[in-house]
Backbone as a printed PyTorch tensor [residue, N CA C, xyz], in Angstrom:
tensor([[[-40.2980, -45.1160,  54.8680],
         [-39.2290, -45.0010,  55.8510],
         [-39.8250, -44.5280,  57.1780]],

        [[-39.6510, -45.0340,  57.9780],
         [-39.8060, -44.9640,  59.7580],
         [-39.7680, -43.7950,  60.1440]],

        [[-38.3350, -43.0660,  60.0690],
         [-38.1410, -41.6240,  60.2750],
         [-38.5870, -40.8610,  59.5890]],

        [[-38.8910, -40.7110,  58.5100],
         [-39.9510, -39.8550,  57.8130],
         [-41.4600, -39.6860,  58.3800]],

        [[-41.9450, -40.6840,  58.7100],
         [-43.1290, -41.3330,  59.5310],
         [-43.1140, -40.3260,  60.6180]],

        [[-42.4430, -40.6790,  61.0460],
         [-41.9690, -40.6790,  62.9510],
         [-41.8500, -38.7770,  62.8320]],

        [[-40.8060, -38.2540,  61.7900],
         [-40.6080, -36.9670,  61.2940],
         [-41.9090, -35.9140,  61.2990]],

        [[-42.9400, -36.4270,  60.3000],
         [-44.0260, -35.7860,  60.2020],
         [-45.0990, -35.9010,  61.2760]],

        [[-44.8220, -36.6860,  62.0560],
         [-45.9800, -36.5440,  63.4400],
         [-45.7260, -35.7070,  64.3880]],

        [[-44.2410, -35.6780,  64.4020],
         [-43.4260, -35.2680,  65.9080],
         [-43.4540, -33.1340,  65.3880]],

        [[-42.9070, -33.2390,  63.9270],
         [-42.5890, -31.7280,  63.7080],
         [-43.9100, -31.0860,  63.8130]],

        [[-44.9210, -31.6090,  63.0350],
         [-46.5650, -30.1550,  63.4380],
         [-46.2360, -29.9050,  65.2590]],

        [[-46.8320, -30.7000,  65.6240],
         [-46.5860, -30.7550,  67.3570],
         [-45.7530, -29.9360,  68.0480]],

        [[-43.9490, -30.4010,  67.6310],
         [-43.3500, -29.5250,  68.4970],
         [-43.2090, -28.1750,  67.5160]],

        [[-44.1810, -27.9760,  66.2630],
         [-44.0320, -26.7010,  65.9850],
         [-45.0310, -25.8790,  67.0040]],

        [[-46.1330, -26.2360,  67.2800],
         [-46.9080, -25.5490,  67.9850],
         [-46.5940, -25.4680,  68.7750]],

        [[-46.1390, -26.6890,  69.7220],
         [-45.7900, -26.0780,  70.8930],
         [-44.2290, -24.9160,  71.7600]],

        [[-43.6720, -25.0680,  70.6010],
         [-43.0500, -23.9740,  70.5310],
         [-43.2820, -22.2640,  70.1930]],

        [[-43.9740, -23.0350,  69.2380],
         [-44.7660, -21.2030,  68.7960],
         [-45.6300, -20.8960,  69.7350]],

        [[-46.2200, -21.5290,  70.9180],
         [-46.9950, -21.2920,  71.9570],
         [-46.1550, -20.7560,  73.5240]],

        [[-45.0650, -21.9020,  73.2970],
         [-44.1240, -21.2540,  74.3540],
         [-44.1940, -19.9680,  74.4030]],

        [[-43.3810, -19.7070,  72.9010],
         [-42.5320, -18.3430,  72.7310],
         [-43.7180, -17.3720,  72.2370]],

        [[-44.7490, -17.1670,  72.3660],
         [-46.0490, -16.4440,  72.0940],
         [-45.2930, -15.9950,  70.1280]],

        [[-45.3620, -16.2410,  69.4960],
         [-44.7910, -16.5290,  67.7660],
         [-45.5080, -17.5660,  67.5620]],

        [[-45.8500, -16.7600,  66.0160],
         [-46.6330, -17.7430,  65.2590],
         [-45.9850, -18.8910,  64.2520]],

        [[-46.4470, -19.9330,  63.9230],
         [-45.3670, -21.0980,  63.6060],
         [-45.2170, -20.6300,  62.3740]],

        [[-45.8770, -19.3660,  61.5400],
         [-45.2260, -19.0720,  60.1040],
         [-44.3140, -18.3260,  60.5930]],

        [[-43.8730, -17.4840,  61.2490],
         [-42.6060, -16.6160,  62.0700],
         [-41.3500, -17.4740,  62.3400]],

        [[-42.1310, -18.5510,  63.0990],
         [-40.5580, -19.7910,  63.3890],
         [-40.3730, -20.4870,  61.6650]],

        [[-40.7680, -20.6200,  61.0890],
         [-40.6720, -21.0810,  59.6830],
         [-40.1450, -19.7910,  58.8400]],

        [[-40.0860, -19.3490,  58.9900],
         [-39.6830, -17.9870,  58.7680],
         [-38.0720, -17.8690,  58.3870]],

        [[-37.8400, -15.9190,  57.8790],
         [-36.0150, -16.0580,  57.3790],
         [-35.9960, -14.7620,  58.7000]],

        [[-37.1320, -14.3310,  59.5810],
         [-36.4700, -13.2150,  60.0180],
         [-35.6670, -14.0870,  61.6710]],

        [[-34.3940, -12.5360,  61.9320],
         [-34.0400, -13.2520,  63.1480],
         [-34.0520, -12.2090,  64.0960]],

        [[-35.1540, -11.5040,  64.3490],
         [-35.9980, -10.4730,  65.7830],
         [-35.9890, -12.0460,  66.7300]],

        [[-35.6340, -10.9120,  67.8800],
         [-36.0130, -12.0460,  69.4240],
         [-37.6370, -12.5200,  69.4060]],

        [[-37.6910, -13.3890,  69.7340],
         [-37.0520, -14.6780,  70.3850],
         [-36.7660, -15.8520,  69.1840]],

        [[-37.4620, -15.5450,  67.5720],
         [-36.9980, -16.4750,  67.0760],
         [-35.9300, -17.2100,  66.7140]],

        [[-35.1290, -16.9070,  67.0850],
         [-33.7250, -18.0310,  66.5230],
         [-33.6570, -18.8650,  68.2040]],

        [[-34.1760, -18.4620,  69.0040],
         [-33.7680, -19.1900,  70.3290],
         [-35.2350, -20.4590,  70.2320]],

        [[-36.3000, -19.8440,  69.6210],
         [-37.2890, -20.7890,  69.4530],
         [-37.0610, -21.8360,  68.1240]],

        [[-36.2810, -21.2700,  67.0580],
         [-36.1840, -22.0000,  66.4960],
         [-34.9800, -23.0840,  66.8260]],

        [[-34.0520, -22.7710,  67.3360],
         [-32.6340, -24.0280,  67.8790],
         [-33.8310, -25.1820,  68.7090]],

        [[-34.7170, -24.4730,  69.7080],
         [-35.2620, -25.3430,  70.6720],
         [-36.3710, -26.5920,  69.4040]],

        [[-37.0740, -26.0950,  68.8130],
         [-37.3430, -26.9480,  67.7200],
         [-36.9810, -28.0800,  67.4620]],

        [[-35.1270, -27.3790,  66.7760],
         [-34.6310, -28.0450,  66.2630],
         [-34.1440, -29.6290,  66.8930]],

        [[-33.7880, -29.2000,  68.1270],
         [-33.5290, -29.9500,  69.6190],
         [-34.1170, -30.6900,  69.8610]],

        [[-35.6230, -30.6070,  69.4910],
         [-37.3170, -31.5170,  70.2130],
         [-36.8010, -32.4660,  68.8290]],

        [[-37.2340, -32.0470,  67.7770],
         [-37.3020, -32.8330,  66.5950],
         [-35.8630, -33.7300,  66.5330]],

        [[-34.7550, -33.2050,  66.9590],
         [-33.7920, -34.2660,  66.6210],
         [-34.0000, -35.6620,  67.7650]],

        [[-34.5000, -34.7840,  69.1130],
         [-34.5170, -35.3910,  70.1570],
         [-35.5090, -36.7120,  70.2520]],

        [[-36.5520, -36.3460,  69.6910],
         [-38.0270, -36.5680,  69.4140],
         [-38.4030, -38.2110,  68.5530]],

        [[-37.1420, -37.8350,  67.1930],
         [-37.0550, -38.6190,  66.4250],
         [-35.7630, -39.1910,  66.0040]],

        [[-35.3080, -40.0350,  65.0420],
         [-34.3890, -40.6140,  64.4680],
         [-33.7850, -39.7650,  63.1250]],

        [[-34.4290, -38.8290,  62.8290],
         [-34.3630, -37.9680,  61.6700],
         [-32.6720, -37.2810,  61.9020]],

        [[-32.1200, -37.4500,  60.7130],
         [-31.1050, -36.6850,  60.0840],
         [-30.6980, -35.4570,  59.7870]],

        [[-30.0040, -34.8920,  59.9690],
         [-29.7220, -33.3800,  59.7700],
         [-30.6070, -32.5660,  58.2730]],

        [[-30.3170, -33.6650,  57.0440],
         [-30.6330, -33.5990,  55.4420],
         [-32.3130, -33.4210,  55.8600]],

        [[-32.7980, -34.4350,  56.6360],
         [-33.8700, -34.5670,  56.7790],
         [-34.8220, -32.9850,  57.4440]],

        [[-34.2540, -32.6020,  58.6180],
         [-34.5910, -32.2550,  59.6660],
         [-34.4450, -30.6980,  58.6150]],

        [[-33.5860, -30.6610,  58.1550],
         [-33.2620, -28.8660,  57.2040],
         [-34.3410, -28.9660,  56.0550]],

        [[-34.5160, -29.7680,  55.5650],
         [-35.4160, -29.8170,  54.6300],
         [-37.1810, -29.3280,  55.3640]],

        [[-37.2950, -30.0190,  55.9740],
         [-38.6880, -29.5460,  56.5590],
         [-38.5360, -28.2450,  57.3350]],

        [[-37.5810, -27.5930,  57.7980],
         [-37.4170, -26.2460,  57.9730],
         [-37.0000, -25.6230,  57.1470]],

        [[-36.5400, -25.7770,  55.9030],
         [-36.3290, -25.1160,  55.0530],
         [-35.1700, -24.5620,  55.3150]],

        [[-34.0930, -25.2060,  56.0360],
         [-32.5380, -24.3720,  56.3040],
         [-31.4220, -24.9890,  55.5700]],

        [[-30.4360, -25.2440,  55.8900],
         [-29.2490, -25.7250,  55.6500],
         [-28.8660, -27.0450,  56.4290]],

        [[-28.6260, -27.9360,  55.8410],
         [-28.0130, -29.1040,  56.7110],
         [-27.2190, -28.3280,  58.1770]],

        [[-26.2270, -27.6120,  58.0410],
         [-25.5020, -27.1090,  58.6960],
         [-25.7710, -26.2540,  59.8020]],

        [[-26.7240, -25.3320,  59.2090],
         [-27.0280, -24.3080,  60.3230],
         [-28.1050, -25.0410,  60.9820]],

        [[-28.7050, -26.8070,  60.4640],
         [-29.1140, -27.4080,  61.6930],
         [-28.5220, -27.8930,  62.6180]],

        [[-27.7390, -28.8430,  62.3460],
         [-26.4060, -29.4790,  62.9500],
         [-25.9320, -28.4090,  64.1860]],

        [[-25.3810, -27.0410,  63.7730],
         [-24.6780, -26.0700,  64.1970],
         [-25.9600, -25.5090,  65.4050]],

        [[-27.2570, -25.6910,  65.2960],
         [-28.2580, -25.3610,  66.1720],
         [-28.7530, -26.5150,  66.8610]],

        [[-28.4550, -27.6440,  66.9250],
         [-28.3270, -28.7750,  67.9310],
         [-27.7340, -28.6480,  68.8870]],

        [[-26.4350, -28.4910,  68.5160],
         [-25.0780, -28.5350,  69.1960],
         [-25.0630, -27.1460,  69.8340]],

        [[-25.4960, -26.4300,  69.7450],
         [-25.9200, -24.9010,  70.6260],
         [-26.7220, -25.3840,  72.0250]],

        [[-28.1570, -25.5240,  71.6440],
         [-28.4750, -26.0310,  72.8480],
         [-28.2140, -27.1790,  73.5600]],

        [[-27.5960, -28.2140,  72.6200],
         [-26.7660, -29.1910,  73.8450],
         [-25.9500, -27.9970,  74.4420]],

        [[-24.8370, -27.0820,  74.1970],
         [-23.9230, -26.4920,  74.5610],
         [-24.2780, -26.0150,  75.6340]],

        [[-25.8280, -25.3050,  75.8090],
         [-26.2040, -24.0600,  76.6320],
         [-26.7280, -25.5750,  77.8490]],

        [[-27.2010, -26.1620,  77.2960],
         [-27.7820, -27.3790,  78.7680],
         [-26.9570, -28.0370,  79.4690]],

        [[-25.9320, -27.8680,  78.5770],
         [-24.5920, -28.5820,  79.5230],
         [-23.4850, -27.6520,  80.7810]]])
């Protein structure tokens, strides 16, 4: 499948470069804790990767290890805050 493909190239990448933004290490953004700045680094992630690729919510929670939902629900955050 394409998006699976497309999935695993795009997520290492914008993991680093997020964990570089936000000076956090990408086991921290992979992570269950929620100390600043990770949950704002992790929505932005979430954002690159949906943005990035064709990948699915099922998809996109699975390789972060979250909930369909609390991905979905962290998309729609930073669309919220850019709009």
């Amino acid at each position: 499948m394409a998006t699976t493909y497309q999935l695993s190239l795009v997520f290492p990448a914008a993991l680093k470069i997020v964990a570089k933004h936000f000076d956090c290490s990408e086991t921290a953004l992979l992570g269950r804790s929620r100390s600043v700045p990770l949950p704002e680094a992790r929505r932005l992630l979430i954002y690159l990767v949906f943005d990035l690729t064709p990948a699915h919510t099922n998809e996109v929670a699975y390789v972060l290890g979250r909930d369909r939902t609390t991905v979905a629900n962290a998309y729609l955050r930073v669309l919220r805050e850019v709009m």
